[in-house]
VOBA-1610 file (N, C-alpha, C; in pm, whole numbers, padded with zeros to 5 digits, always signed):
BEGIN
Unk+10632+16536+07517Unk+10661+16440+07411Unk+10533+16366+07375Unk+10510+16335+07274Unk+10396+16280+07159Unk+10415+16152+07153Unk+10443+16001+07246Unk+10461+15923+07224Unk+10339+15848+07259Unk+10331+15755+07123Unk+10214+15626+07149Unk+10285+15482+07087Unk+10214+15420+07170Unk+10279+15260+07145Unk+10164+15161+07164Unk+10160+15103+06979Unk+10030+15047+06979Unk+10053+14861+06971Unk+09975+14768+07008Unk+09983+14671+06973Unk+09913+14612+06817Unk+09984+14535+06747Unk+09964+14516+06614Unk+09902+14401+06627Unk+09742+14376+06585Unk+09691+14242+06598Unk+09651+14202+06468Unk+09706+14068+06408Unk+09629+14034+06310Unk+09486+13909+06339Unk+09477+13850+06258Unk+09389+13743+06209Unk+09453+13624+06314Unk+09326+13600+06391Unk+09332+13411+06407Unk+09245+13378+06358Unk+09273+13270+06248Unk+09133+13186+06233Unk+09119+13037+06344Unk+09156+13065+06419Unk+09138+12966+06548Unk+09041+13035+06641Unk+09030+13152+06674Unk+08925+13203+06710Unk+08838+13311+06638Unk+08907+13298+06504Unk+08778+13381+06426Unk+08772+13541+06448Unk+08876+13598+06475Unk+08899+13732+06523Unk+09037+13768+06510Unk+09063+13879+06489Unk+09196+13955+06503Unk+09260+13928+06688Unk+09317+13866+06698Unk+09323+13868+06833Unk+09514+13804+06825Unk+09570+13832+06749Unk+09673+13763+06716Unk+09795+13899+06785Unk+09896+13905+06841Unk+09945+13992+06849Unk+10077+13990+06755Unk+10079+14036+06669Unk+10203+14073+06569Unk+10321+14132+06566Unk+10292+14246+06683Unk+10426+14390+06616Unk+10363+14443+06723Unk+10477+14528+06742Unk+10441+14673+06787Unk+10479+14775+06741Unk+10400+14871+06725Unk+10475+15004+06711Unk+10474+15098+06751Unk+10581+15188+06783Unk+10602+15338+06841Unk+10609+15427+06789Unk+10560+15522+06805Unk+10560+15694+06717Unk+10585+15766+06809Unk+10669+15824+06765Unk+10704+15960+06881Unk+10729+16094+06759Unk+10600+16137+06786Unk+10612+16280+06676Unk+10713+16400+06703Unk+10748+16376+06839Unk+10801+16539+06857Unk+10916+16502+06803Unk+10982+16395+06780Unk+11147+16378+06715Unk+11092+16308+06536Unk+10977+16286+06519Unk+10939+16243+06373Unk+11069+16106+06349Unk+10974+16010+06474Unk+11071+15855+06498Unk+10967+15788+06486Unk+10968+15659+06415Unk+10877+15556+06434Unk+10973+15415+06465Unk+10890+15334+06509Unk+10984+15162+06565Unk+10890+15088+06581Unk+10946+14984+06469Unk+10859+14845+06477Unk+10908+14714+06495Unk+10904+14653+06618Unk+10959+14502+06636Unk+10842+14444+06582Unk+10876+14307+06563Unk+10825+14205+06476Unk+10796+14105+06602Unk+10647+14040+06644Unk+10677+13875+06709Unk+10731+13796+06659Unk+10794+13715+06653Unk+10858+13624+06586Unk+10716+13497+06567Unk+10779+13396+06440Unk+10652+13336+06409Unk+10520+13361+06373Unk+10499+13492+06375Unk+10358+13545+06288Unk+10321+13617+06213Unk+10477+13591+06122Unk+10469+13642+05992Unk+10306+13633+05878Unk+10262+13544+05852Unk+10129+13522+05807Unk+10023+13598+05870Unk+09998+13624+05985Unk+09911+13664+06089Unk+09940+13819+06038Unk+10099+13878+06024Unk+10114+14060+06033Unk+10144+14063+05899Unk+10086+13987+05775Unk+10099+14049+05640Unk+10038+14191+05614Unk+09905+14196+05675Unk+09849+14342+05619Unk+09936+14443+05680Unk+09969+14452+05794Unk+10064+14514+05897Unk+10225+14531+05845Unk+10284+14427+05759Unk+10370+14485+05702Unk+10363+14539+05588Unk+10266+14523+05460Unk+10230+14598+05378Unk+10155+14773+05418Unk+10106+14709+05537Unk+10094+14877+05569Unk+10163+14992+05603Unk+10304+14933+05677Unk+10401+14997+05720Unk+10525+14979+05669Unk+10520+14915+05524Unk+10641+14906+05433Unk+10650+15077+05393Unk+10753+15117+05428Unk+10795+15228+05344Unk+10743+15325+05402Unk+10606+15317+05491Unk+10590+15481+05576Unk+10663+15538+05651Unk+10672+15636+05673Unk+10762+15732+05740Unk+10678+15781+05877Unk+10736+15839+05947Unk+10673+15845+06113Unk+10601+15935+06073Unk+10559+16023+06013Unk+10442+16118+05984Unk+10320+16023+05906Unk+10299+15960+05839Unk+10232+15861+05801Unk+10209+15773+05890Unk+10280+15707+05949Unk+10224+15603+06058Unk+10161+15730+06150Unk+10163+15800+06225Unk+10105+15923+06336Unk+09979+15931+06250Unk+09950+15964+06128Unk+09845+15999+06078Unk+09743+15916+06022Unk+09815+15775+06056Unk+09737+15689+05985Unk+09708+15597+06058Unk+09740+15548+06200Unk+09715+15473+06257Unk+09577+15440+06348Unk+09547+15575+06373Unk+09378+15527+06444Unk+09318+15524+06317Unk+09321+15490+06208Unk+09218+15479+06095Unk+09280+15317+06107Unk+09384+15267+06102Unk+09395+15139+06088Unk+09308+15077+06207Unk+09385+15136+06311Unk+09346+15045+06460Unk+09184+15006+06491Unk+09155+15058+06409Unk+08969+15010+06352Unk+08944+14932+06305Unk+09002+14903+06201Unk+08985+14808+06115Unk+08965+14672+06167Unk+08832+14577+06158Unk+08809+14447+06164Unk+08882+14312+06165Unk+08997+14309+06038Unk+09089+14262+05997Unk+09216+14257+06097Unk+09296+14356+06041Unk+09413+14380+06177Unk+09390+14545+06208Unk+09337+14497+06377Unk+09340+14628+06398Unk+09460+14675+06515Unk+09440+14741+06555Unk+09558+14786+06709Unk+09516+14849+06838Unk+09543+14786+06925Unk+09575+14848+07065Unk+09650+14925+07080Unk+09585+15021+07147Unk+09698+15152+07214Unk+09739+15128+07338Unk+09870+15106+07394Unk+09883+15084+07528Unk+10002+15177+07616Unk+09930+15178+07678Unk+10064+15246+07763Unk+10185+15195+07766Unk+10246+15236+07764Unk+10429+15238+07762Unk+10485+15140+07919Unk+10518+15074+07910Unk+10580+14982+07972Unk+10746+15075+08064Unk+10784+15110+07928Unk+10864+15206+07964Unk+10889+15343+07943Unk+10799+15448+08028Unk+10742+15579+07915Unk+10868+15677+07891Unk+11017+15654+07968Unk+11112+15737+07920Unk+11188+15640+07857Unk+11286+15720+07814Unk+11418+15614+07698Unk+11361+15599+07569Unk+11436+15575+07555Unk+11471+15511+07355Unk+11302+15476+07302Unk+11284+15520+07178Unk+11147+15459+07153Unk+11171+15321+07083Unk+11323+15257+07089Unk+11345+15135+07011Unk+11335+15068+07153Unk+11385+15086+07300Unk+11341+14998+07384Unk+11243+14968+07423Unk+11126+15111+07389Unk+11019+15073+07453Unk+10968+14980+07373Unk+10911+14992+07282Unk+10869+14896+07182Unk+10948+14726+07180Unk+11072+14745+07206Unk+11095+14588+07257Unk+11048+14564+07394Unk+11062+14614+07521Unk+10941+14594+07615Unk+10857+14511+07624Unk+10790+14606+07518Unk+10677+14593+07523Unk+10636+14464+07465Unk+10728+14396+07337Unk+10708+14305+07238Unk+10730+14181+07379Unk+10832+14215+07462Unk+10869+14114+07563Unk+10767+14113+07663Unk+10670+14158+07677Unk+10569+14185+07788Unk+10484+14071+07695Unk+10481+14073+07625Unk+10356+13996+07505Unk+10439+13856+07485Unk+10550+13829+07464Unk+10592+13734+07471Unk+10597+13636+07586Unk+10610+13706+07714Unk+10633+13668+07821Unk+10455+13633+07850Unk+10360+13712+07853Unk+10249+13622+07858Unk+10190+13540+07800Unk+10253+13477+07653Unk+10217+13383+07611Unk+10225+13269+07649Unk+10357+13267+07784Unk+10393+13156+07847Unk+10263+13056+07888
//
């Protein structure tokens, strides 16, 4: 199975860097599935991030995402899977809860 699960970072201008964590998302090509939870509260921070992933389809996000995850602006972390079997909608919440939980 073809699964990656990236972290979505936008813009802080509190530290002057993309360092914001936004979203996550999952692609799993061999079933042509994509899944994106939202952080809550950083809507402003994942604007480019939802204009980027308004309307793509899991072959578009797979093909387009290490060209984003470059990008200066909002780029992305690739991380290992928290939970690498099951649902690609749990992992990706997980994962959103792994990020939440260290904000504590």
């Amino acid at each position: 199975m073809t699964r990656q699960i990236w972290v979505l970072l936008g813009w802080s201008p509190q530290h002057g860097v993309a360092s914001t964590p936004v979203g996550v998302v999952g692609v799993d090509t061999d079933v042509a599935e994509c899944f994106v939870e939202w952080v809550p509260r950083e809507h402003a921070a994942g604007r480019i991030w939802r204009e980027r992933l308004t309307g793509a389809g899991p072959e578009t996000v797979a093909e387009q995402i290490g060209g984003w995850a470059e990008t200066t602006v909002a780029p992305a972390a690739r991380v290992a899977p928290l939970l690498p079997d099951g649902l690609l909608a749990d992992t990706v919440r997980a994962q959103v809860d792994d990020i939440l939980g260290s904000a504590r």
